[in-house]
Phi, psi and omega in degrees: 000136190258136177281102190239116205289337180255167184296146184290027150269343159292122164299153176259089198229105193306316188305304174304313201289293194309286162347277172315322181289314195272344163300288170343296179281356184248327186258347192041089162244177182261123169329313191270008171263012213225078176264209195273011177229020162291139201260148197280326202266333184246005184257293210237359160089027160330160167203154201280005143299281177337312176310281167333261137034261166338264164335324179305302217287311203286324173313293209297320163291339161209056161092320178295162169227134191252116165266186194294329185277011171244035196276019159301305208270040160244032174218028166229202183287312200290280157321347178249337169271350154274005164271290224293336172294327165284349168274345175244161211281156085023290151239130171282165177306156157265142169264130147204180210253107174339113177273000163280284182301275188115339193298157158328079170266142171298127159287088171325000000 
């Protein structure tokens, strides 16, 4: 039996999961006490540096940029992984391999 460290209210999602992994290391909580409606400031005692923080770990990590009117959509679990899901492309390119050439090409 495989042991699954998150709470059953995380979608089984690399986005949700990834989310949750970053809540961890920036607010230091433990993953399974960390569910998909917990509030960052009053659930888990976040204070705006942490926020701020938070918002860094989350650019960088997947690629985005939050602008300043939108640290509202920072402040559960729930919300902040439905920003970052409206913000990533919809489908990525497919890579394949040039059969002339061999090099990498976007696949249309």
């Amino acid at each position: 039996m495989v042991y699954d460290i998150f709470d059953s209210s995380i979608p089984d999602d690399k986005v949700a999961r990834d989310v949750v992994r970053a809540v961890s290391k920036i607010y230091g909580c433990d993953i399974p006490d960390i569910d998909f409606y917990c509030n960052f400031s009053d659930d888990i005692g976040g204070d705006e540096l942490d926020k701020v923080e938070f918002m860094e770990y989350i650019e960088a990590e997947f690629g985005i940029e939050i602008e300043p009117d939108e640290e509202g959509e920072f402040a559960t679990v729930e919300t902040t992984f439905k920003y970052i899901q409206s913000k990533l492309p919809e489908e990525l390119p497919v890579v394949a391999a040039d059969t002339v050439s061999g090099k990498p090409s976007v696949a249309a």
